[in-house]
Each structure stands twice: as structure tokens, then as C-alpha cells.
N, C-alpha and C positions, 0 to 999 in steps of 0.2 A: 751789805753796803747800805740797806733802809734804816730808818730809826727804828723801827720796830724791834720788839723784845717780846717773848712769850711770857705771858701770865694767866692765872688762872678768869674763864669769866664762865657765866652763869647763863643758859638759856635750857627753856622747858623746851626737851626735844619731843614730846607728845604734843604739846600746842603749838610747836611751828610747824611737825607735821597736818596736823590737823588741818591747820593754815592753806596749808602749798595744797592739799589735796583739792581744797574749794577752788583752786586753779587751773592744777595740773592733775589731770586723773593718772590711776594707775601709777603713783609717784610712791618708789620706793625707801627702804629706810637713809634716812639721813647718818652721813658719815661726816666725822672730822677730820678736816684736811689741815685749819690753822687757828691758830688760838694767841690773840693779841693783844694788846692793852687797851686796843680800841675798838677791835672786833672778833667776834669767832664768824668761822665760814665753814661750811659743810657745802657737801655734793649727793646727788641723792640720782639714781637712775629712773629713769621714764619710757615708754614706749616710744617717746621721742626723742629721745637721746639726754644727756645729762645737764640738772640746772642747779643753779648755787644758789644755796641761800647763807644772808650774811645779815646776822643781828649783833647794831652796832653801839658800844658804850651808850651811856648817856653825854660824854664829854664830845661824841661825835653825831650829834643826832643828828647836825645840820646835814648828814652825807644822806640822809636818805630824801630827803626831798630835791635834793641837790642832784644828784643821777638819776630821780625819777626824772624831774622839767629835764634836763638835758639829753636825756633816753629818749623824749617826746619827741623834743626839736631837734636833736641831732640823731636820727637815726645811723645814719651810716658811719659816724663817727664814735659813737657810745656803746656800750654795752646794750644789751634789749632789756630793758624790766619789764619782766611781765608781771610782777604786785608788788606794792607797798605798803608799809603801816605805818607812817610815821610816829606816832603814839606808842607804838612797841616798838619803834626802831629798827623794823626788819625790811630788808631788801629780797627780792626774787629774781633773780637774773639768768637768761638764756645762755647757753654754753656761745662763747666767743671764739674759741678755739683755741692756739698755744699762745702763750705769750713768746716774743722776739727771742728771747736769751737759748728757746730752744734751737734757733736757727743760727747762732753767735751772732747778736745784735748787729745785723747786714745796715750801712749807713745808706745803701738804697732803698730800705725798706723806709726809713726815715724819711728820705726825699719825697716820697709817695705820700706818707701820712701825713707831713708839715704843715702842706698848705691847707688839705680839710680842717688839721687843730685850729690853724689861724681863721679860718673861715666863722669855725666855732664862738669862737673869742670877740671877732668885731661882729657877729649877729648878739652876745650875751653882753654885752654894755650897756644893751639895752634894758637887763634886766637886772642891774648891781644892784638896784634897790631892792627887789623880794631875795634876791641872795643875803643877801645882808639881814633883811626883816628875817631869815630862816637862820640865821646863825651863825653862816659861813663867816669867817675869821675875816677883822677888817685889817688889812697890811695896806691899805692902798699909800701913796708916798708921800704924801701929808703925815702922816702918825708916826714914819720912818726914824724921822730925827728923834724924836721921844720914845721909843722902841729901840733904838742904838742908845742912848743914853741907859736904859735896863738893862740894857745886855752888858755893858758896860760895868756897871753895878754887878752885875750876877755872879757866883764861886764859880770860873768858868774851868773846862778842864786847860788851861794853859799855864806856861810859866810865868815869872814877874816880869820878864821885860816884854813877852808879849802881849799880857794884861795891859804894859804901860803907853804898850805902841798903838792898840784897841784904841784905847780912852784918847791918846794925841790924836786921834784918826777924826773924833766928833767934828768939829768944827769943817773940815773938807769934806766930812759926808754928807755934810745938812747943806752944804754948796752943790757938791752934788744930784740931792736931791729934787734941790731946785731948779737945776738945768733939768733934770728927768721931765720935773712939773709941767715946764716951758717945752717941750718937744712933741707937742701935738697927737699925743697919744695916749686917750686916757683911760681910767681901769676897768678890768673887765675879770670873768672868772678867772684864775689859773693853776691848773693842776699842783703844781709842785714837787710832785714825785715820778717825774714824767720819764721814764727811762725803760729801760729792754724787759722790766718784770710787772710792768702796768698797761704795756700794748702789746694785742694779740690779732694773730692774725688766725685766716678761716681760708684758703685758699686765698682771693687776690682780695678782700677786705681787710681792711685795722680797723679797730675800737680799741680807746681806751678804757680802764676800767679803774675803781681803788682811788674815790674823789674825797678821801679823810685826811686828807693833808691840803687840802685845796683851801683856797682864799682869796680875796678881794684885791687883787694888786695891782700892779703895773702887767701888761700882758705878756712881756717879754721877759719875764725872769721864768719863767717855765723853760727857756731853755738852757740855763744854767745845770741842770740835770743832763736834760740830755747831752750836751757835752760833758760834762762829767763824766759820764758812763764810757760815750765812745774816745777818752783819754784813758783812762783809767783801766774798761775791761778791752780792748778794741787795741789800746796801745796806739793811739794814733798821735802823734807829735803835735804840738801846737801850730808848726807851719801847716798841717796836711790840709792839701786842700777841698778836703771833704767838708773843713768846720763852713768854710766860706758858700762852697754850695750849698750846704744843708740853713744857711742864715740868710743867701737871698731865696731858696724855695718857701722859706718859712715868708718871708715879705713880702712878695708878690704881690699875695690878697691886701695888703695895706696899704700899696697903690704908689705913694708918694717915694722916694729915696729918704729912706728912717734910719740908712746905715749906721750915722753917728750915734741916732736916739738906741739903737740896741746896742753898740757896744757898751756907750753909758748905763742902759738898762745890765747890762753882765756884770758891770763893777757892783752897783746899786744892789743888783737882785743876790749877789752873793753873801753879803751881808741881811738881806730880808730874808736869806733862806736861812741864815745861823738864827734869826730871830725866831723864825718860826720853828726851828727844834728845840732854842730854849723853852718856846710855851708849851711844846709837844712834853720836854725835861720835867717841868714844874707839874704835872700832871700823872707823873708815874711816881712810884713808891720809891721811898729813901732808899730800899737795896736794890732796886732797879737799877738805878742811877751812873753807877761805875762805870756797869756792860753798855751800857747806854754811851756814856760821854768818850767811850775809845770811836764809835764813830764821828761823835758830835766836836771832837779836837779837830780831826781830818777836816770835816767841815768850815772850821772854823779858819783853820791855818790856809783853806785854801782859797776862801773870803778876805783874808789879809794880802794873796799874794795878787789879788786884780789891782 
């Protein structure tokens, strides 16, 4: 259900051992667990239990300095790095424990981790300028309307009358947008891939983890995933009243009643998220592509149906 697709990549596993060991002593051979267009990850055993190492594209470098600062300042929320390079793009990260999906992605698990991601979010606004200076992908709702005009433009995986209904849509999204603008809520980082295979838990801790889909946006389109997932793997109805609790847990920490600005954020962020797997699309190999756009249609159709 990720964009993701295996392809082949390239890392010296003598020099990123080499690496982890000026760390982590006593740190055994590195194993491959996953192998992606934007990163490979290995796991490697320790006298102190197991850590990942993840050396990432060049097309993703931005994810390394991007989970180091947010490892810093959000400890209980993030993954732990314990080293970085950003210059070789390699990540070191502390074992987090299972991700959710091993538990069948529980919507109370959710309810618990909401409000620390939200917390995350309006403390990192403060820093959209060095995220940005570092590479992280600018979607914020300014660029929106001219990013839906590309996507527009693009061979998308759809038929012609839904091509035609896309392109009719420009004019009411760029209105849209502009109520987004005017809602008193402005951008900060946001995951993007936020669902049952990127939050793990450790007994009663969550952290997320996997910030190479992340970008400059509106802060509420992160949960556009996460309902996805619990519709989709969860089966939970559009009435169920999980979605509503899990959207004022998520609001709390933002103080104000922003009910209307998230729903509007849901329509909005559905479309910035087809945006941002076209740019993920333009960056994989012509045979990639196919396997690729069977998820990227789902997508796409279900950004049409907000």
C-alpha cells in the first residue's frame, strides 16, 4: 500500500561497518532487510540489542538531517539516532521496536500517539526554514495551485473522463487553497507516510520512523494516511466513530476549535499527497513506473472522491 518498489542500490557494506563500529562496539555483520529506490536498510546485532542502519538515495538526502534534528528535539516521539553522515547519507538508528501493523493497527494506539505527533508539528514551525535550507520537499499551500496544474499536465494512471474531471477541479482547488491559507494554521514538517508501517511501538512508547516522504506542508495533511489505512486495512466505515476521535485527539495541542480548517485540510492534503507521489513517480525508472502507478491510481481516485 507504500509507494515504494525494490530496486537495485549501492552501499559499501565494509565502510558502513566500519562506520557503526566507531559507535557501537562489538556491532555485528550487517544484514539486508530492504532494498528501495530511496533507500537500502540493514540490521546488524549488538551486545545491546539490534540497530538499523539506512543509507539513503541521493534524491533523499534531505531524510538524514531531517531525523537527526527531529531525534534531538523530539526524543520520545522519533526514532533515537545514534549517528549521522549526512555527506554519505547514512542514518544509525536505535531499535524502536514493532511497527503497529504487527498488532492490527489498534485505533487506540493512535489516540495515544496523535497528540505527541501534533505536539511535534507546532514545536517544528519554528524550524521550516533549516528544513527547507536542507532539502525537505517545499508542498506548503502557496505552490499547491501550480503543483495541481502539473499533476494535471502529467500521463496520469487514469481514464479520459477522469483526466477531464482532474483538470475541471483547478479552479475550486486554488479556492480551496485559499480558505486552507486564511485558517490560521501555518506549515510545519509533515510525515506523509504516516500509517501502521512507519509507527512503532516498545512496550507503552510510539516513535515514528521512515521521514523520506516528508515535506513542508500544511500540518494537517499527515492525517490523510492515517485514515486511509484505518478505512482501508481496519475496515472501519466512514461514519465510525473512531475517525472523529482520533481528529479531536490529534487537535487538542492546537488549542483553538480548527475543526473546519482539518476537514478542509483532508480535501486539500488529498490532492498534495497525489502530488507528492507524482514527484516520488518522476524519479523512478521508466519500468518502474507501471508497478508503481497501480498504487498511485488508488491514490489518486481517492483525492477525487473528497
Amino acid at each position: 500500500m507504500g509507494r515504494r518498489r525494490a530496486s537495485l542500490s549501492v552501499v559499501d557494506v565494509d565502510e558502513a561497518t566500519t562506520w557503526i563500529q566507531t559507535v557501537v562496539p562489538n556491532v555485528g555483520p550487517l544484514r539486508l532487510v530492504q532494498i528501495e529506490p530511496w533507500a537500502s536498510v540493514f540490521a546488524a546485532d549488538t551486545t545491546g540489542g539490534v540497530v538499523w542502519f539506512k543509507a539513503c538515495a541521493p534524491t533523499h538526502a534531505f531524510e538524514v538531517p531531517l531525523t537527526a534534528s527531529l531525534s534531538c528535539r523530539w526524543r520520545r516521539t522519533v526514532a533515537d539516532v545514534l549517528a549521522h553522515d549526512a555527506v554519505r547519507r547514512w542514518l544509525l538508528l536505535a531499535d524502536a521496536g514493532e511497527p503497529l501493523r504487527r498488532v492490527g493497527n489498534p485505533p487506540e494506539r493512535w489516540e495515544a500517539f496523535l497528540p505527541a505527533y501534533a505536539e511535534l508539528q507546532i514545536g517544528e514551525s519554528s524550524h521550516v526554514e533549516e528544513h527547507l535550507r536542507n532539502g525537505v520537499p517545499d508542498l506548503r499551500v502557496e505552490h499547491l495551485p501550480r503543483l495541481y496544474d502539473q499533476l494535471t499536465r502529467a500521463n496520469l494512471p487514469l481514464d479520459g473522463s477522469e483526466r477531464a474531471t482532474l483538470a475541471a477541479f483547478g479552479a475550486r482547488f486554488e479556492e480551496r487553497c485559499s480558505q486552507l491559507a486564511a485558517g490560521g494554521i501555518g506549515p510545519s514538517v509533515q510525515h506523509d507516510d504516516l500509517h501502521m508501517n512507519n509507527v512503532y511501538a516498545k512496550g507503552d512508547e510510539l516513535r515514528v520512523l521512515d521521514w523520506g516522504d516528508a515535506s513542508i506542508g500544511h500540518p494537517f495533511f499527515s492525517l490523510f494516511e492515517v485514515f486511509r489505512f484505518l478505512a482501508e486495512v481496519n475496515r472501519l466505515p466512514p461514519e465510525d466513530p473512531w475517525f472523529a476521535r482520533l481528529r479531536d485527539a490529534y487537535l487538542e495541542p492546537w488549542g483553538d476549535d480548527v475543526r473546519d480548517v482539518f476537514d478542509l485540510a483532508q480535501v486539500v492534503g488529498g490532492y498534495a499527497h497525489a502530488i507528492a507521489w507524482l514527484q516520488q513517480r518522476d524519479q523512478l525508472p521508466e519500468a518502474q513506473r507501471p508497478i508503481f502507478d497501480d498504487s498511485f491510481s488508488t491514490i489518486l481516485r481517492l483525492a477525487m472522491r473528497c
